[in-house]
C-alpha positions as CSV (number, residue, x, y, z in Angstrom):
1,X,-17.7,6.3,22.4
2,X,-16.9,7.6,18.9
3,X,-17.3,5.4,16.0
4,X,-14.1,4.2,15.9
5,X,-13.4,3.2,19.4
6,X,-13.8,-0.4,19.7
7,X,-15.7,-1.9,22.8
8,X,-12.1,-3.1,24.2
9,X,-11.1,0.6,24.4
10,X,-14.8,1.6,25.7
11,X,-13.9,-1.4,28.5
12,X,-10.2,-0.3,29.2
13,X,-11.2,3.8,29.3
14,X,-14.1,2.3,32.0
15,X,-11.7,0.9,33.9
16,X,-9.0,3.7,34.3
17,X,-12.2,5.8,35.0
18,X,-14.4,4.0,37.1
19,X,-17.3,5.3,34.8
20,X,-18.9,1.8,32.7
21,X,-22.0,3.8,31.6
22,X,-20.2,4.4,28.2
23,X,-18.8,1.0,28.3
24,X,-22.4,-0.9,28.7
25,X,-23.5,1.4,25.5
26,X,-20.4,0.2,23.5
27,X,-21.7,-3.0,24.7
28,X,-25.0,-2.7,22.9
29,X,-23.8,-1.0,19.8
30,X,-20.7,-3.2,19.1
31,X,-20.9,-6.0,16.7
32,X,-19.3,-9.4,17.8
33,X,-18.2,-12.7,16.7
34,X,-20.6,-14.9,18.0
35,X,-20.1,-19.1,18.7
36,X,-23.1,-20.9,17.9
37,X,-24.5,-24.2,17.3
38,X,-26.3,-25.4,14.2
39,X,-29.7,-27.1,14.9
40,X,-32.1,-28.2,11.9
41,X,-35.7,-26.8,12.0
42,X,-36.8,-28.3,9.5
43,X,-35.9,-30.6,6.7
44,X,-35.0,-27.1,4.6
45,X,-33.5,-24.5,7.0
46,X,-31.3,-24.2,9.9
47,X,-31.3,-22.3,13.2
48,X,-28.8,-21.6,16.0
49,X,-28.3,-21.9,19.5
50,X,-25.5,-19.5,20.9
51,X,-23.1,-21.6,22.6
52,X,-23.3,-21.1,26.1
53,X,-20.2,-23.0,28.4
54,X,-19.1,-22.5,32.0
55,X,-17.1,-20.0,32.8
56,X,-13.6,-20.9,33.9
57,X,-13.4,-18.3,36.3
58,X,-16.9,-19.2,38.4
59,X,-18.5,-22.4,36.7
60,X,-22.0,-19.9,36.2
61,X,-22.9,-20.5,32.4
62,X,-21.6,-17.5,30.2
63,X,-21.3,-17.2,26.3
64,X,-17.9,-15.8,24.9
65,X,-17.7,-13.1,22.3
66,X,-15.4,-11.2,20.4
67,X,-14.7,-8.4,18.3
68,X,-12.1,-10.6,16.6
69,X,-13.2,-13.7,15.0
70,X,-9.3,-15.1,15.9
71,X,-9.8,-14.7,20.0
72,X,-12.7,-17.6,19.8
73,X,-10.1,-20.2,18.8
74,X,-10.3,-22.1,21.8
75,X,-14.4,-21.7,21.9
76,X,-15.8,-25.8,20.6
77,X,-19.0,-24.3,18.3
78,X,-19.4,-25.3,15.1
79,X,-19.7,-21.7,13.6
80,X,-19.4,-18.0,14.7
81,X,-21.9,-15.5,13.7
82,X,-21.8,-11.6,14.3
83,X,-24.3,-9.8,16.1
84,X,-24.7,-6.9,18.1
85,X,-24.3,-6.7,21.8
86,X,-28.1,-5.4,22.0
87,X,-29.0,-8.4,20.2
88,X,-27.4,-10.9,22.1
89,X,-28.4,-9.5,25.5
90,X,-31.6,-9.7,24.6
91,X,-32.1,-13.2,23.7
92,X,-29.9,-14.9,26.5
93,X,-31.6,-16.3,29.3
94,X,-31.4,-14.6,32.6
95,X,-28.7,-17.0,34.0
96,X,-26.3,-16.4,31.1
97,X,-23.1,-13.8,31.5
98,X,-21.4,-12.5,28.8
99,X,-17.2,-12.3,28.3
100,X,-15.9,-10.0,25.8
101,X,-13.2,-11.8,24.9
102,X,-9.9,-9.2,24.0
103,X,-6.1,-10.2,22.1
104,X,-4.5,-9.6,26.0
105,X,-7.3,-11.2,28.2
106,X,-11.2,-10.6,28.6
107,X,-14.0,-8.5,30.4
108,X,-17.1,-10.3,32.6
109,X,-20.0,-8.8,32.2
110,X,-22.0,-9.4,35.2
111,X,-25.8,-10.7,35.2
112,X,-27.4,-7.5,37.2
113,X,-25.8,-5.6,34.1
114,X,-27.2,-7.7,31.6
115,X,-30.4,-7.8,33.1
116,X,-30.2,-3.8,33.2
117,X,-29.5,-3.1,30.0
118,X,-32.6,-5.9,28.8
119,X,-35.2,-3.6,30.8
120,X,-33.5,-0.2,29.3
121,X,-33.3,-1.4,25.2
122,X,-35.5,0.0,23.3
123,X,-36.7,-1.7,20.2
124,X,-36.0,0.3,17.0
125,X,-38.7,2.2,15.4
């Protein structure tokens, strides 16, 4: 991936290849748009859930991202924030898929994956 290929490129040059290896790396390093949820800590600050929803295609709970804020239209959250892929992968539970979200359509990505790329992240430092 070079630094100005977006994840939907990394996905579409995957699929005409067969080889997602550079696609689940764009994954990691590519920052989305993010639905969440606002929820009060405390009287002074504010947290967030990501919004998690079924998805359409298998009713299994998935959260939908985006690199473009305007393809989450039709996602009910309150806000969107942006993280990276790494980010996000690591803080949804187990049970939670991730769809990229693209201008003509979207990309799955499956649980194994997710839960592959969790036990191969390293923490920065």
């Amino acid at each position: 991936m070079t630094t100005s290929e977006t994840f939907e490129q990394a996905v579409k040059e995957a699929i005409s290849t067969g080889d997602y290896l550079p696609a689940w790396k764009a994954l990691v390093n590519t920052e989305f748009f993010v639905p969440v949820t606002v929820r009060k800590v405390d009287a002074e600050t504010e947290g967030f859930n990501v919004y998690i929803q079924k998805n359409p295609q298998d009713g299994e709970p998935c959260v939908f991202v985006s690199e473009q804020e305007a393809c989450l239209q039709e996602v009910p959250s309150s806000r969107t924030i942006k993280m990276f892929g790494g980010q996000l992968v690591g803080m949804l539970r187990p049970d939670v898929s991730i769809v990229a979200l693209f201008s003509d359509g979207g990309f799955g990505v499956p649980l194994d994956v997710i839960a592959w790329l969790r036990s191969n992240i390293k923490p920065a430092g």
